[in-house]
Backbone as CSV, one residue per row, in Angstrom:
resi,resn,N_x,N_y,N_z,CA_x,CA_y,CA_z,C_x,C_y,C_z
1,UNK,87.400,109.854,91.752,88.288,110.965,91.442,89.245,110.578,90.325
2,UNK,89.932,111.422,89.262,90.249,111.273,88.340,91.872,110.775,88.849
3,UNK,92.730,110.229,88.781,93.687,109.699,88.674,94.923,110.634,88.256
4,UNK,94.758,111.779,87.129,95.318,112.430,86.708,95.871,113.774,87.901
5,UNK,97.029,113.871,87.539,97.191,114.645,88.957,97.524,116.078,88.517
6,UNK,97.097,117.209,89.551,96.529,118.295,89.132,97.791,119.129,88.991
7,UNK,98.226,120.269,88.168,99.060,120.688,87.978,100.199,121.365,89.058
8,UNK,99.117,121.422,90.145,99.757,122.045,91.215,100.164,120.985,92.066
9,UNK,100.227,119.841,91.615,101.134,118.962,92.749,102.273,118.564,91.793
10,UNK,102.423,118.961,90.592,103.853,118.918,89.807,104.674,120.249,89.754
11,UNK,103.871,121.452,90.041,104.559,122.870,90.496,105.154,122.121,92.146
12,UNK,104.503,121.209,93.077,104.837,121.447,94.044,105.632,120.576,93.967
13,UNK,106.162,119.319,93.625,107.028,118.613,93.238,108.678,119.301,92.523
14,UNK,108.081,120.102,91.596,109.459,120.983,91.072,109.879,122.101,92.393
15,UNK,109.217,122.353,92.728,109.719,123.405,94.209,110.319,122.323,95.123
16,UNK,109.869,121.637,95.180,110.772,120.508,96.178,112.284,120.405,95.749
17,UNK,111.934,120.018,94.475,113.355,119.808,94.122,114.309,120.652,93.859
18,UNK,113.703,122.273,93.622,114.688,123.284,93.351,115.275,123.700,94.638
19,UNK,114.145,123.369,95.606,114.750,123.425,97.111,116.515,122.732,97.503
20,UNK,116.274,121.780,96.930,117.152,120.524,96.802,118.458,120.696,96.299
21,UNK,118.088,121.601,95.073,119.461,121.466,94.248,120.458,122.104,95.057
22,UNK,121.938,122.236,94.614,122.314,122.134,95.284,123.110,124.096,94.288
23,UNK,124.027,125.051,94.943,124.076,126.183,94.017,124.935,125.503,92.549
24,UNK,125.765,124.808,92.674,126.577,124.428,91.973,125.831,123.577,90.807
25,UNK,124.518,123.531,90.594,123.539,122.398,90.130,123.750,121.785,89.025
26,UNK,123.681,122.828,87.597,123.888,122.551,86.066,125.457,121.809,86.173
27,UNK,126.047,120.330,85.717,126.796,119.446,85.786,127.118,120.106,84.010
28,UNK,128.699,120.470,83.953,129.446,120.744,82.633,129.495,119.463,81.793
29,UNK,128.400,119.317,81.010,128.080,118.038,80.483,128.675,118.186,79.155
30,UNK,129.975,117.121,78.535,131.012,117.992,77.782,130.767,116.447,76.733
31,UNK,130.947,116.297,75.315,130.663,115.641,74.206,131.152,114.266,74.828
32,UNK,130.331,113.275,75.189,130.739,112.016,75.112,130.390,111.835,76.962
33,UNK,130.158,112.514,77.379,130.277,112.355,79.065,129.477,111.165,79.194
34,UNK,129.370,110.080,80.348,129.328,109.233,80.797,128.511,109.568,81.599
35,UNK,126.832,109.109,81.429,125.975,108.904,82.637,125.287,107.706,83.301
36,UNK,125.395,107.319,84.338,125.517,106.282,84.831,124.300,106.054,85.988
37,UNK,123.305,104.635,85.695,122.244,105.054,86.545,122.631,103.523,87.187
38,UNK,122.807,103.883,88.999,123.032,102.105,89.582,121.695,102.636,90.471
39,UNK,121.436,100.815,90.847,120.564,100.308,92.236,120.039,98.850,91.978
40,UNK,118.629,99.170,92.116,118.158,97.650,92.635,116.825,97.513,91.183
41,UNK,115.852,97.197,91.545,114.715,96.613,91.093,113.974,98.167,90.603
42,UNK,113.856,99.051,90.953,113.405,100.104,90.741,114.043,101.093,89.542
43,UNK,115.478,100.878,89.234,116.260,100.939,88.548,116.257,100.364,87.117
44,UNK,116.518,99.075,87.501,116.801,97.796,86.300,115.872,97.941,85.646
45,UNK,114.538,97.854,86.098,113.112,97.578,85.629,112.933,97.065,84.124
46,UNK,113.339,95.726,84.727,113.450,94.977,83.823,114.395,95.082,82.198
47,UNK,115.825,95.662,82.705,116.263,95.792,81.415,116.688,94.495,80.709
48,UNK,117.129,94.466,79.729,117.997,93.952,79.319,119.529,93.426,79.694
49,UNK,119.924,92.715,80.643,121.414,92.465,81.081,121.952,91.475,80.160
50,UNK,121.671,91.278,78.908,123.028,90.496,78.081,123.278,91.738,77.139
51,UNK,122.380,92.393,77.223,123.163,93.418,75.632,124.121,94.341,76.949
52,UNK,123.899,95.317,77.993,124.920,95.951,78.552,125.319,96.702,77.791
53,UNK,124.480,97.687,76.463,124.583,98.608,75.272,124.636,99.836,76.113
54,UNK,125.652,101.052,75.841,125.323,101.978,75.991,124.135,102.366,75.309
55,UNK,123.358,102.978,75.905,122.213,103.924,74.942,121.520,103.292,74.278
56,UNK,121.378,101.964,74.491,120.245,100.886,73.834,119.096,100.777,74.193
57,UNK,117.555,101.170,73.892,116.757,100.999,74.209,116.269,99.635,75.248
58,UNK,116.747,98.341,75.328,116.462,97.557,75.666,117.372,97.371,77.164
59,UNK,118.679,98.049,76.961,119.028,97.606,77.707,119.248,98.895,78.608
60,UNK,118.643,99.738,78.585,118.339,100.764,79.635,116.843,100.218,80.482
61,UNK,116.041,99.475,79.942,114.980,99.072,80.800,113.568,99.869,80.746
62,UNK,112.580,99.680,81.189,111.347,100.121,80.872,110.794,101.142,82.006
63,UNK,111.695,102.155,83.195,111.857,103.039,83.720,112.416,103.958,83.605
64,UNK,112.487,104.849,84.789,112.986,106.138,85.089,114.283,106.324,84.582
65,UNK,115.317,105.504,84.415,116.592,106.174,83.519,116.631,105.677,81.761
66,UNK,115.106,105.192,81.715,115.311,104.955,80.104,114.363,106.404,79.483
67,UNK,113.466,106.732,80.495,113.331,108.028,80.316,113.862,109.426,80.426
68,UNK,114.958,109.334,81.068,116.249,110.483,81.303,116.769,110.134,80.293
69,UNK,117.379,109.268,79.732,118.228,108.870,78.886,117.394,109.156,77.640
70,UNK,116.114,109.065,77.084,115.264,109.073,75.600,115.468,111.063,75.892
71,UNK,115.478,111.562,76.980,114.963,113.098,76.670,116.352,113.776,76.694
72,UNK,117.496,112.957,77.663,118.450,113.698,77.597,119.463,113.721,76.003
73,UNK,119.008,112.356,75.718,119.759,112.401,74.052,119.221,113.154,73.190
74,UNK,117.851,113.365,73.452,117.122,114.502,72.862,117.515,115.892,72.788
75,UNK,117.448,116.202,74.352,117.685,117.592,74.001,119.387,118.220,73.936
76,UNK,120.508,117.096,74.001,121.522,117.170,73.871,122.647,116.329,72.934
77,UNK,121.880,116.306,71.917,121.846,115.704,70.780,123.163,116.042,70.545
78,UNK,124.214,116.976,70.176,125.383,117.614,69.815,126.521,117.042,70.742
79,UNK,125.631,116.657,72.034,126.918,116.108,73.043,127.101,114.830,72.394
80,UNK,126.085,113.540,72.067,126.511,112.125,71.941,126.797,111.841,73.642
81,UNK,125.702,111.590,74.195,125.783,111.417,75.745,126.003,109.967,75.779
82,UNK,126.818,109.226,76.681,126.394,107.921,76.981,125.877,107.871,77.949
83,UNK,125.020,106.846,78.059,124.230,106.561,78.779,123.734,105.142,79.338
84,UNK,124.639,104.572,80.788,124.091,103.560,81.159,123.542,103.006,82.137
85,UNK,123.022,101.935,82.320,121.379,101.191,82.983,122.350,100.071,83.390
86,UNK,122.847,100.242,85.263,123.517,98.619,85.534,122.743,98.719,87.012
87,UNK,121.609,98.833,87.114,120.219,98.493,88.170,120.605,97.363,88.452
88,UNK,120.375,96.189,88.860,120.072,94.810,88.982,119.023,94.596,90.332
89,UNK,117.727,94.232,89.801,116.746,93.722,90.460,117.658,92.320,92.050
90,UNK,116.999,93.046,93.432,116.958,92.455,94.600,118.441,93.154,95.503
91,UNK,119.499,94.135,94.297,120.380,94.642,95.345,120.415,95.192,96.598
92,UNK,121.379,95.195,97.163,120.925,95.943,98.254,122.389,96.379,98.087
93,UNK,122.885,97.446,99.198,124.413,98.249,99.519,125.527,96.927,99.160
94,UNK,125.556,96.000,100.223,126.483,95.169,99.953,126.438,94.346,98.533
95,UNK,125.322,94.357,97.555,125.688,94.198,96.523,126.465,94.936,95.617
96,UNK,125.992,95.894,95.504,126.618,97.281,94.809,127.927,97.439,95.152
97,UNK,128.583,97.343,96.229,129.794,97.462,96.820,130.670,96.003,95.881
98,UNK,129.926,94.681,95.866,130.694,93.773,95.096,131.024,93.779,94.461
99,UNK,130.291,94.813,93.280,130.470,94.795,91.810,130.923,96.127,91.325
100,UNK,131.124,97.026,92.079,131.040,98.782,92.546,132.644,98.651,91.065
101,UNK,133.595,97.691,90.691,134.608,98.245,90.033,134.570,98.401,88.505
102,UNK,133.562,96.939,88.181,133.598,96.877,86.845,132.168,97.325,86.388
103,UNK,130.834,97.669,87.125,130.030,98.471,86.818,129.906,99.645,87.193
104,UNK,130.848,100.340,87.471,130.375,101.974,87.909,132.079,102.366,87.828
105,UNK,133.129,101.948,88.459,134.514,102.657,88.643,135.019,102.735,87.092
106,UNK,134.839,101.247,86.696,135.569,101.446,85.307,134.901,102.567,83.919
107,UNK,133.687,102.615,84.177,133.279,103.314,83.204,133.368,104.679,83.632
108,UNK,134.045,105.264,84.251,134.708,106.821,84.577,133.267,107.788,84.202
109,UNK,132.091,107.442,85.052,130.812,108.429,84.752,131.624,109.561,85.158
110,UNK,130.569,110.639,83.962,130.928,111.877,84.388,129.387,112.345,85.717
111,UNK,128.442,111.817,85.622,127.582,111.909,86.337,126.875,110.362,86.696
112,UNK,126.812,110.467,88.095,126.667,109.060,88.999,125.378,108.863,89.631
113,UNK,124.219,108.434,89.137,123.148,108.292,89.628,122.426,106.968,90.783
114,UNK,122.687,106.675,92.232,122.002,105.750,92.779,121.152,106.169,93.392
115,UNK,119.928,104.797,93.765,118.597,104.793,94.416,118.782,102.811,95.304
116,UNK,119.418,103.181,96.121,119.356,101.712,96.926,118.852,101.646,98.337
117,UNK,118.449,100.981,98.814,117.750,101.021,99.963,116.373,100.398,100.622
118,UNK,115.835,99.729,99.743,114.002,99.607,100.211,114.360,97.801,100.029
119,UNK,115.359,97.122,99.184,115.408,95.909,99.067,116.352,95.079,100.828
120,UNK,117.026,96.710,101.204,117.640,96.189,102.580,117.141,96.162,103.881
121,UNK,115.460,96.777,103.357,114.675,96.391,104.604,113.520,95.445,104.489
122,UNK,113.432,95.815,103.099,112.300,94.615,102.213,112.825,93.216,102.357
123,UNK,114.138,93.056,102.274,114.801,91.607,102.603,115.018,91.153,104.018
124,UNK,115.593,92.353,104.969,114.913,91.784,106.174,113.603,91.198,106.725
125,UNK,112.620,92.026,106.609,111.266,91.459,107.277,111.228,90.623,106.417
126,UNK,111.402,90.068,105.446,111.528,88.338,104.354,111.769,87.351,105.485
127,UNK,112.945,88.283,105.974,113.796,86.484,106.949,115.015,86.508,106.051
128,UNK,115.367,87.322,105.148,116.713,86.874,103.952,118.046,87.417,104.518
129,UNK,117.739,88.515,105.240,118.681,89.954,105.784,118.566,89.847,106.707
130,UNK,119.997,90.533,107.620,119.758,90.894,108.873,120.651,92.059,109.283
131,UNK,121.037,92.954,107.881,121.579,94.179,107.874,120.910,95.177,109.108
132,UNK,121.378,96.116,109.432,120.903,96.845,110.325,121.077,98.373,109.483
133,UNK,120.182,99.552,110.263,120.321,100.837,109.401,121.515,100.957,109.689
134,UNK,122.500,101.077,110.781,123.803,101.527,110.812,124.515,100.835,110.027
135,UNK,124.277,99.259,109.809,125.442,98.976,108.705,125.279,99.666,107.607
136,UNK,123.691,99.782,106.784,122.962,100.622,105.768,124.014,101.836,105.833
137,UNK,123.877,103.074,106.722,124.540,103.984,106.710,125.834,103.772,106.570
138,UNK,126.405,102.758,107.502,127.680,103.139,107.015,128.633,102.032,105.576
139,UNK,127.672,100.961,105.043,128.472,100.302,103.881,128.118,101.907,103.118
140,UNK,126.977,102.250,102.779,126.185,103.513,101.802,127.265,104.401,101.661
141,UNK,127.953,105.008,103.007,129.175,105.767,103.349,130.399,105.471,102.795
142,UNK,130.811,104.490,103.157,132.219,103.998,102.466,131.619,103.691,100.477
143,UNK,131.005,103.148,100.558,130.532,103.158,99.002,130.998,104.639,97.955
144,UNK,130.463,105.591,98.580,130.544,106.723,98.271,131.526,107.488,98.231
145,UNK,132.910,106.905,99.502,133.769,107.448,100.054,134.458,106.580,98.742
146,UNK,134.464,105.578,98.939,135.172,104.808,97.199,135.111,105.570,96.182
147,UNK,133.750,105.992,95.478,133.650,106.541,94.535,134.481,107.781,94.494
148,UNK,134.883,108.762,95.555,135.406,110.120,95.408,136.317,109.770,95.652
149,UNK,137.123,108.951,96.160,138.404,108.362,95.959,138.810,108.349,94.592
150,UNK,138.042,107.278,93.599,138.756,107.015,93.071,138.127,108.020,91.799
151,UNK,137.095,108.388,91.782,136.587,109.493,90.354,136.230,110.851,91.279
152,UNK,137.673,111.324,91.629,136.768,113.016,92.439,136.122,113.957,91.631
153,UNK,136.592,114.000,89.763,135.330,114.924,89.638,133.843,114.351,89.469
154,UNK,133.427,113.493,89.508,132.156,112.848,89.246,130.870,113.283,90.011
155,UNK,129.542,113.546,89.318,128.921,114.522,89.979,127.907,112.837,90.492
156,UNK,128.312,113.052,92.018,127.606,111.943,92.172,125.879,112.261,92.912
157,UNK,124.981,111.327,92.488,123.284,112.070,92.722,122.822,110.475,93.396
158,UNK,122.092,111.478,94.674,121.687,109.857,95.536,120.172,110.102,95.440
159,UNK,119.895,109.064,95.439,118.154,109.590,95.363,117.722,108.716,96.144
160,UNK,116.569,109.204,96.577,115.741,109.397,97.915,115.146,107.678,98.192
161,UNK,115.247,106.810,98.527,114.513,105.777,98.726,113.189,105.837,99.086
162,UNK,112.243,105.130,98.499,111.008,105.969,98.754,110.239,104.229,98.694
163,UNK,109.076,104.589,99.565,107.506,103.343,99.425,106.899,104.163,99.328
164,UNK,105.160,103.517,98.881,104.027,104.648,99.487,103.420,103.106,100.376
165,UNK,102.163,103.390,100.872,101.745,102.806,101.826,100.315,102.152,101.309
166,UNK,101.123,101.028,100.489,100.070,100.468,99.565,100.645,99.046,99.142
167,UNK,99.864,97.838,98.808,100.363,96.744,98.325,101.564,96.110,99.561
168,UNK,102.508,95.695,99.299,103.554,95.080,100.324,103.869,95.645,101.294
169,UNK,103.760,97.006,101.668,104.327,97.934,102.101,103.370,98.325,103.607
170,UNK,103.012,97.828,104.569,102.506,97.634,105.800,103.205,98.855,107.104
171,UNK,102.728,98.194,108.173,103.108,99.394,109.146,104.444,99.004,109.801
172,UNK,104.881,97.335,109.419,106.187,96.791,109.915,107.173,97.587,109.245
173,UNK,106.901,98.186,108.031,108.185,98.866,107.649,108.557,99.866,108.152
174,UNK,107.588,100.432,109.489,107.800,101.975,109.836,108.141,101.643,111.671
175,UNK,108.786,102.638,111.796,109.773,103.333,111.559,111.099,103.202,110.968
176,UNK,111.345,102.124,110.537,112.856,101.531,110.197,113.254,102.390,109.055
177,UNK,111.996,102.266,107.951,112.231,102.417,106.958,112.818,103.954,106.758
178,UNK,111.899,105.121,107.544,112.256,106.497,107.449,113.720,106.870,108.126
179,UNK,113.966,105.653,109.353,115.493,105.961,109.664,116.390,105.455,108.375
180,UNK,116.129,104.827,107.570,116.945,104.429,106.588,117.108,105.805,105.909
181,UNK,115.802,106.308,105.285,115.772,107.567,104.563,116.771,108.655,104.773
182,UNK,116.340,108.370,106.185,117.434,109.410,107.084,118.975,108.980,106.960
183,UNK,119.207,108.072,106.219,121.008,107.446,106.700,121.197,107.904,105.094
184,UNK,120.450,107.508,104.406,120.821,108.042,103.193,121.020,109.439,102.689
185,UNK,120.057,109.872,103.085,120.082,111.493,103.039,121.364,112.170,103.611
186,UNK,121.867,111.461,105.126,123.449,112.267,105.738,124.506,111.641,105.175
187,UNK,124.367,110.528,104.478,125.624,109.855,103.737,125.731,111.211,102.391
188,UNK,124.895,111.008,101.845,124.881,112.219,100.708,125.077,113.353,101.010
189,UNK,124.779,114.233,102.112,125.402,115.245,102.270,127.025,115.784,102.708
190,UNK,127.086,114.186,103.469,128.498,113.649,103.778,129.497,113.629,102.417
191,UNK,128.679,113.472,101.433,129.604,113.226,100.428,129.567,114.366,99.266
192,UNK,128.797,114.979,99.822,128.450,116.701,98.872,127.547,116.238,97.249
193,UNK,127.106,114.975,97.691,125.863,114.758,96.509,124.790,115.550,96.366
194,UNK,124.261,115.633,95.140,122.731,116.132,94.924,121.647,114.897,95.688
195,UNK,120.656,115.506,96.093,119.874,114.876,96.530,118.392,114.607,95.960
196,UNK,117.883,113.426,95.534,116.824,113.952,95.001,115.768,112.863,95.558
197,UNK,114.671,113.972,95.889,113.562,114.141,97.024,112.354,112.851,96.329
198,UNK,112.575,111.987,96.182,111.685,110.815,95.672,110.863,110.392,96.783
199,UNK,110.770,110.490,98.008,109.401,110.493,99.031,108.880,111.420,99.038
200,UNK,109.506,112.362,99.158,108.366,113.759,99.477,107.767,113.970,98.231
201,UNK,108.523,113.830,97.050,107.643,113.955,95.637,106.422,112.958,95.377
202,UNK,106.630,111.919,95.944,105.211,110.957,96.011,104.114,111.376,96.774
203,UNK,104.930,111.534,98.103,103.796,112.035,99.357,102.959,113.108,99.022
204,UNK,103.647,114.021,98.305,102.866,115.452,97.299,102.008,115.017,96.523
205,UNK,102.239,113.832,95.706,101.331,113.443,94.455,100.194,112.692,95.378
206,UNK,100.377,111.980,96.080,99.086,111.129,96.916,98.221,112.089,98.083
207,UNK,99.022,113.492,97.994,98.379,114.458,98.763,97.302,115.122,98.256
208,UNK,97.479,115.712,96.686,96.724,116.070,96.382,95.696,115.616,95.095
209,UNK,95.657,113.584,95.930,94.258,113.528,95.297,94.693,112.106,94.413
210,UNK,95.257,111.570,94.266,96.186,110.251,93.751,96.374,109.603,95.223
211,UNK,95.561,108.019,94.249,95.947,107.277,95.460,97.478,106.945,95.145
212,UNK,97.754,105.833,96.199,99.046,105.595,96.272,99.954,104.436,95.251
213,UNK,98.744,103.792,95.163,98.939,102.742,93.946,98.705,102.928,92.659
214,UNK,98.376,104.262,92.399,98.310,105.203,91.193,99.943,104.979,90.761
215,UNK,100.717,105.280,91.791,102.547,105.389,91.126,102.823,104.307,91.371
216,UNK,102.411,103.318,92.493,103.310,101.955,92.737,102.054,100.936,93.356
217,UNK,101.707,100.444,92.415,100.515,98.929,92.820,101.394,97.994,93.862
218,UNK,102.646,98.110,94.015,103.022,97.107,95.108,103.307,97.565,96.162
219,UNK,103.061,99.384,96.462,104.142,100.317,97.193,105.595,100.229,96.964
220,UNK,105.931,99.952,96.070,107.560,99.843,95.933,108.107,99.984,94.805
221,UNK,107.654,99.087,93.476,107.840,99.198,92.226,106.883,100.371,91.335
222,UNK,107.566,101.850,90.852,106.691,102.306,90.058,105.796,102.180,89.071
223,UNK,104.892,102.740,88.846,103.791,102.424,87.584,104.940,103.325,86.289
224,UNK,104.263,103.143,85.213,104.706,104.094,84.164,104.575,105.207,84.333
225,UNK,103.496,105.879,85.691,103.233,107.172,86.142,104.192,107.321,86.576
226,UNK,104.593,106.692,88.001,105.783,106.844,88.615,106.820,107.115,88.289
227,UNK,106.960,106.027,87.354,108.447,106.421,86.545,108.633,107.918,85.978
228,UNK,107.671,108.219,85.134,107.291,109.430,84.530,107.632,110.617,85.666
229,UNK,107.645,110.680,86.788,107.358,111.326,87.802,108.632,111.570,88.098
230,UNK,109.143,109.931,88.445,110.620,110.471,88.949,111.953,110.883,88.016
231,UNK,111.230,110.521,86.530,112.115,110.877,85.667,112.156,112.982,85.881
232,UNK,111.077,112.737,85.758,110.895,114.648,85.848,111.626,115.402,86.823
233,UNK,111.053,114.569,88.122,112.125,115.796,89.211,113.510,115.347,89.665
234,UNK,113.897,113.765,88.818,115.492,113.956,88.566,115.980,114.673,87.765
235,UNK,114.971,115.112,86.800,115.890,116.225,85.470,116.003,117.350,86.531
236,UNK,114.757,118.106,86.786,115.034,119.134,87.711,115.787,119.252,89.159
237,UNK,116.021,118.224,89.455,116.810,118.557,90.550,118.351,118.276,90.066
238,UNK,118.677,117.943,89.116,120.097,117.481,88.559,120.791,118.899,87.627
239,UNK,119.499,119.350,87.028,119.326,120.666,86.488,119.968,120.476,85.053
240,UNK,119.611,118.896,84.539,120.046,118.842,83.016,118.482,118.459,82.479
């Protein structure tokens, strides 16, 4: 079967996410605004961390926010968007929380993009971790509760932690893993974030006809498909 995935599982992917948005959706994206993409390995993908360039090809990385970032300067060329990539490959919550002042508070995003979560269960079954989902839920919580503290207009966007069931990714990760899904998902609503649907948008693509290692050969890290994928229904569910 062809690999290429059929148009109607990217109609069904954008319905997911319009499901999602939230009424308030289109973010007043005003000349110079500050967009800001944090997490782990899925994120970083492999950027660049000595340049730390706004809007630098290299140091946005070879994923999903170097592709938001190439289309959003594109089609909003008149704004001069910034745009930055502070991912760091193996985080988990309590990392992000360490560094939460001088990579994300100080640069006053006008829009706040994280995806953390799969390295805090991926590092448990290692033997490295011994976080639990409730700590998950609740560092994720206060994290968030920081951020609207200290930047309340900031449009903050949590996205969906997602595997498929391929490469590293076994039956030990289940059920843990979907209660995680689940802690993330009520932290974000807890915090009146956009949500964006990065499992169910996979589970759609491997539904109709894509294997699973089509988007992620390890179940975890995207292909260039993947990326491609989740770049798309973060535009649409963010509604820039």
């Amino acid at each position: 079967m062809s690999p290429r995935l059929p148009r109607r599982a990217f109609l069904a992917a954008a319905a997911t996410a319009a499901a999602c948005r939230p009424l308030w959706a289109a973010p007043s994206l005003k000349p110079g605004s500050v967009i800001l993409f944090q997490g782990d390995s899925i994120t970083d993908a492999r950027r660049d961390r000595e340049r730390g360039e706004v809007n630098d090809a290299r140091a946005l990385g070879g994923g999903y926010p170097s592709l938001i970032a190439a289309a959003l300067r594109r089609d909003y060329s008149k704004l001069d968007l910034q745009i930055y990539n502070r991912g760091i490959s193996g985080n988990k919550v309590p990392d992000l929380d360490a560094r939460w002042k001088a990579d994300c508070l100080d640069l006053k995003p006008s829009v706040l993009s994280i995806l953390v979560g799969v390295n805090d269960i991926w590092h448990k079954l290692n033997g490295r971790y011994d976080g639990t989902v409730a700590q998950y839920e609740e560092g994720f919580g206060a994290l968030l509760t920081r951020t609207r503290t200290a930047l309340p207009e900031t449009r903050i966007v949590v996205c969906e932690p997602f595997v498929l069931r391929c490469g590293a990714v076994n039956e030990k990760w289940f059920p843990e893993f979907d209660q995680r899904r689940a802690a993330a998902r009520k932290v974000a609503q807890e915090a009146k974030a956009t949500w964006v649907p990065f499992q169910s948008m996979f589970d759609k693509a491997v539904a109709f006809g894509t294997t699973p290692e089509y988007w992620a050969p390890d179940g975890v890290h995207p292909s260039i498909a993947g990326h491609a994928l989740m770049a798309k229904t973060w535009r649409e569910t963010v509604g820039v």
